[in-house]
N, C-alpha and C positions, 0 to 999 in steps of 0.2 A: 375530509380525508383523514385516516387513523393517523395518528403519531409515529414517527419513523422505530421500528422495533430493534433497531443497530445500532450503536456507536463507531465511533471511530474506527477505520482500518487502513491498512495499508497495499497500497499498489494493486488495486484492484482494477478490473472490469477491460484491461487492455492487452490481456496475458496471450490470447486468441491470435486476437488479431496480430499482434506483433509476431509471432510464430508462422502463422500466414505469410506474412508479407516477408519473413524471413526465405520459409520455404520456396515461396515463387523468387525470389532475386536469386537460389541459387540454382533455380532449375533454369533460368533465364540466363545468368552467366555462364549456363555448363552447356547448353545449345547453341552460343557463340563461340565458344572460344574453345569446345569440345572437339569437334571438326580439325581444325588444323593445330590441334596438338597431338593429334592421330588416335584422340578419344571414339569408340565405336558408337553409331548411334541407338544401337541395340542396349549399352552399357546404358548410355543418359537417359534411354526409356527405363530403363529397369531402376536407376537411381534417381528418376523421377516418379516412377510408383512409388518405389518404398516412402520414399519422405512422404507422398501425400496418404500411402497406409500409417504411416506414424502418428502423422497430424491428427487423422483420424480416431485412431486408437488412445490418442492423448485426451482428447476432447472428451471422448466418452467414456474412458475409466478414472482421469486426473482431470476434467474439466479445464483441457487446455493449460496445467500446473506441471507437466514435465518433465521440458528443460528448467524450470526453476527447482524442481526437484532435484534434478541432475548435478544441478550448478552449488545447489548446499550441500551437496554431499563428497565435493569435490575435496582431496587430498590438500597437501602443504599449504594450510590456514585459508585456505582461497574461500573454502563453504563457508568456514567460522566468520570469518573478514564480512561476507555476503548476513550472513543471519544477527550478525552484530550490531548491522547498520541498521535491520529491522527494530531489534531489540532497543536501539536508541530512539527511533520512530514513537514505538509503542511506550517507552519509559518517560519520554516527552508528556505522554498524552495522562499518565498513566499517576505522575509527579503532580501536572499541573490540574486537573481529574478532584486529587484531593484536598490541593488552597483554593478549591471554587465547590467544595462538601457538593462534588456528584459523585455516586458513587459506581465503582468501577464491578461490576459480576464474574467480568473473564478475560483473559489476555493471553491470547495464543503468538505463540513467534516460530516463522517458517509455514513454508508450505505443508511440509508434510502433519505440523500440529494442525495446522487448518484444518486440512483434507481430512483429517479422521473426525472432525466434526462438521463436515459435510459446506464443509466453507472455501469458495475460490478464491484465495487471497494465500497472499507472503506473510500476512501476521495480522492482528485486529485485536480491538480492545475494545470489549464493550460492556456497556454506560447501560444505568439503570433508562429506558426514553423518557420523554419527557410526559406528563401527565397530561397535559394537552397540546392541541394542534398549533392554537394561536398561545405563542410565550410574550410573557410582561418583557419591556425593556432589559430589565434588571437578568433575567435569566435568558435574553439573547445574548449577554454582553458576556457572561458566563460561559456558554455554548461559544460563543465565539473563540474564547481563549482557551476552550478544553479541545474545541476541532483544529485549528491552526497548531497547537502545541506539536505533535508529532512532526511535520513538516518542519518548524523552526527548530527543533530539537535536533534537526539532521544538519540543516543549514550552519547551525551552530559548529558542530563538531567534524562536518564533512564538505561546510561550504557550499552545499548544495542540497537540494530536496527531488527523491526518484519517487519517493509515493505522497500520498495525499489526495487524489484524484477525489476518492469516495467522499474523505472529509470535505472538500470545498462542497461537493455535490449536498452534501447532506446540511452542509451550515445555510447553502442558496435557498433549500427549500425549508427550511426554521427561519428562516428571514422573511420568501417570499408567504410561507402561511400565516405569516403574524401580521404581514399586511400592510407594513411600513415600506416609503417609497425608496428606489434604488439608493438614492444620494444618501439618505440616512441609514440604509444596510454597507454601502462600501467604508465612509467614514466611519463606523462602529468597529466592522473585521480591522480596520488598517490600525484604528485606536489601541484594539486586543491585541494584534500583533506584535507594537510597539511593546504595550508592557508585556507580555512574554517574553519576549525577546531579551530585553533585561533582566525578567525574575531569574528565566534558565541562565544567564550569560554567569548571573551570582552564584546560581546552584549547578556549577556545571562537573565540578566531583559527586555529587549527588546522582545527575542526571546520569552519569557513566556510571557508580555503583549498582543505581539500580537497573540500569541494563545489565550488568554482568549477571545479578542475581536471577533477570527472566531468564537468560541465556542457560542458566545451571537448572532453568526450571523444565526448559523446555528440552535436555536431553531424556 
């Protein structure tokens, strides 16, 4: 199997689906509780077309990307607040990228930077790949703490982590092609963790400069 051609990104691959399942819960609650608020049921038909023409029409010209569009472009700091959080994702990865000499090609923040690069994500940073499929120890341990970075980098500053999905995915399978067994891949990610988690904890004026800096890059 070829060497993964992407690095790190953020909050990918469940953009669809969530929008989906948004759309059916409220065409579901506007069929119960439509009726006896004197809602017509001609209305709930009509306003259960359109969402599922939207859905549609999202997919295929924004790749299911929006309402996440919608939501960065929103007024009184709400969009900035939203891309900000990306931007610390990415500066995570982006920071800790350079004390492990990989080198970093491109770092997009926002859907709409994505999207004109043909990319369905909220923001992504990507890493030279690796030269081969199966990596030495030494350069798992590496990859380990340049994928995690993003995630702990939220965690740090927001207490919590909303993307990451692609980087775990992406670190399982640089673990599982190298060929070492489960026990010795978890204990390695949680070792990388650990020291991330301190390095950014020390560099966390750092970590927030240079977020503001993608932030300026990405208008």
């Amino acid at each position: 199997m070829a060497p993964p051609e992407r690095g790190p990104s953020s909050d990918q691959g469940s953009t669809a689906a969530l929008s989906a399942g948004g759309a059916v819960a409220v065409i579901t609650v506007l069929a119960v509780v439509g009726p006896p608020l004197g809602l017509s049921p001609w209305l709930i038909a009509v306003a259960a077309g359109g969402g599922l023409v939207a859905l549609t029409l999202d997919a295929a010209r924004f790749g299911g990307l929006g309402g996440h569009l919608l939501a960065e472009a929103l007024p009184a700091g709400i969009g900035t607040a939203r891309l900000r959080r990306i931007a610390i994702h990415e500066a995570g990865h982006v920071l800790v990228a350079a004390d492990n000499d990989l080198p970093v090609k491109q770092v997009f923040v926002g859907s709409r930077a994505c999207l004109r690069e043909g990319l369905s994500a909220n923001g992504t940073t990507q890493l030279e790949p690796p030269a081969h499929a199966k990596l030495p120890l030494e350069d798992l341990r590496r990859w380990s703490r340049v994928l995690q970075a993003g995630m702990l980098a939220e965690q740090l500053v927001y207490g919590g982590s909303r993307g990451g999905a692609d980087d775990r995915a992406l670190l399982g399978r640089l673990w599982g092609l190298s060929g070492y067994d489960v026990t010795t891949a978890q204990n390695e990610q949680r070792r990388a963790r650990r020291e991330v988690e301190q390095w950014l904890r020390q560099r966390r004026s750092e970590l927030e400069e240079r977020a503001e800096r993608l932030l300026v890059e990405a208008r």
